[in-house]
C-alpha positions, 0 to 999 in steps of 0.5 A, a space after each residue: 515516516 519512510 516514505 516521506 523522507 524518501 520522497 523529501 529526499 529525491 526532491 533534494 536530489 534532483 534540485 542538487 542535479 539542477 543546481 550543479 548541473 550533474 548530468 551523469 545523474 540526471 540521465 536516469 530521468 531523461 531515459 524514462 522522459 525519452 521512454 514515455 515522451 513525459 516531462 518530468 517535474 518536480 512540484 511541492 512536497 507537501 502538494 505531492 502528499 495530499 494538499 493538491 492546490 498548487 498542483 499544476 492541471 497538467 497532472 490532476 488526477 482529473 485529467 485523462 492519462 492520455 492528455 498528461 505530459 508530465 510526471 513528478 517525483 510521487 508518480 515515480 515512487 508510485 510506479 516503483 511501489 506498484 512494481 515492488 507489490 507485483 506478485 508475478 514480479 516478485 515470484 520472478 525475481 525472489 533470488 535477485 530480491 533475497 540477495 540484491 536491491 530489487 531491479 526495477 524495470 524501465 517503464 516504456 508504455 504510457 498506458 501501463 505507466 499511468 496504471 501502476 501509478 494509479 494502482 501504486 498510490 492507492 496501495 500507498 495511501 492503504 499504507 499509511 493509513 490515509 485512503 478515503 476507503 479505510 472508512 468503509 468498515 467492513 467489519 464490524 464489533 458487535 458484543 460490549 465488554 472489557 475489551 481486554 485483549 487476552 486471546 494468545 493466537 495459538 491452536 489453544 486460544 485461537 484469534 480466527 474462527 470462519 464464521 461457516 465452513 463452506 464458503 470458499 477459502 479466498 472469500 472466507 470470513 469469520 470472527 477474530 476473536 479478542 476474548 471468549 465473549 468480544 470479536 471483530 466479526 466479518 473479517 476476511 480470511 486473506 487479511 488474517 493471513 495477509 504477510 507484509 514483510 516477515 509478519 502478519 499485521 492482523 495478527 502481530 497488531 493483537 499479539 502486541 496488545 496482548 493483556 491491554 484494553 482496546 479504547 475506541 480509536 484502537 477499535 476503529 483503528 483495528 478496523 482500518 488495518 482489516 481495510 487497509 490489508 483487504 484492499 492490499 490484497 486486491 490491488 495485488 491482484 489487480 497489479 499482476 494482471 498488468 504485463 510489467 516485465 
């Protein structure tokens, strides 16, 4: 994954500055040391990815945010993906971002630090498919049958149907439909439309199926995606209400 060997990757990097002693490039994490008054550490991978045994209690996510004193290579990359899902930041920056790599502002406040770390990671774990939420289905597939993907997602053949037409648009749920007489039901409006990147994952996901027979796991697995998208959206949401730039 991208994200792995990006995070592999900045390990290395900083191993590389302590070993040789590289000081220019070192100053990056010693102005955001100085900024926050943190420490910076770099702990295992694979403890930085999920296995928190050897994770030192300084950093357990069971530790008040005030009492931390040290930060690690995941925290960064999490502050840095909060940052880049920001709306207002995005908005903000959208001529910088089309032509130039994103700009990302030097964190000097603890409090905000730690809450778009939080924030950043669980957009993360909602990613890659890892959180513990994506098992709390919000939807549902209620109707047996082949399971034959055939619907083409056009006005003709449409996916998403709302299930009733005065709920408010944000909150609006409907079927999105995989055949004439199979659907997801209770699916959000906002995770239909959701764009990630230049496509919508709700929608490109069926499109690839197109003509193929959903298994169990696609089902749960299309489930997830709904999840993983809804609570996107609501991290973004939570992510703009926080004074970033």
């Amino acid at each position: 994954m991208i994200l792995s060997k990006y995070l592999e990757e900045l390990h290395n990097w900083y191993r590389i500055i302590h070993a040789h002693k590289d000081w220019a490039s070192v100053w990056i994490i010693k102005k955001i040391e100085d900024s926050l008054g943190l420490k910076f550490v770099v702990e295992p991978l694979d403890s930085a990815q999920g296995d928190t045994g050897n994770v030192c209690m300084a950093n357990s996510p069971e530790i008040r945010n005030d009492y931390k004193d040290t930060f690690t290579p995941i925290d960064l990359l999490d502050y840095i993906y909060a940052v880049l899902h920001s709306p207002g930041y995005r908005e903000k920056y959208k001529e910088f971002i089309n032509i130039d790599f994103p700009r990302v502002p030097y964190p000097t406040d603890q409090n905000v630090f730690w809450q778009l770390v939080q924030l950043g990671g669980a957009l993360r774990q909602s990613h890659f498919l890892e959180s513990p939420k994506l098992g709390e289905y919000i939807t549902t597939y209620p109707v047996t049958g082949n399971n034959s993907v055939e619907r083409k997602l056009t006005s003709s053949s449409p996916g998403f149907e709302p299930n009733t037409s005065t709920d408010p648009e944000p909150s609006r749920r409907g079927k999105v439909w995989i055949n004439d007489t199979q659907y997801f039901d209770n699916v959000p409006l906002t995770a239909w439309e959701f764009y990630i990147g230049g496509y919508q994952p709700a929608q490109k996901w069926l499109k690839d199926r197109r003509g193929r027979t959903l298994d169990f796991e696609d089902i749960l697995h299309y489930q997830k995606i709904i999840v993983a998208l809804t609570e996107t959206h609501r991290l973004m949401q939570e992510i703009n209400g926080i004074d970033i730039v």
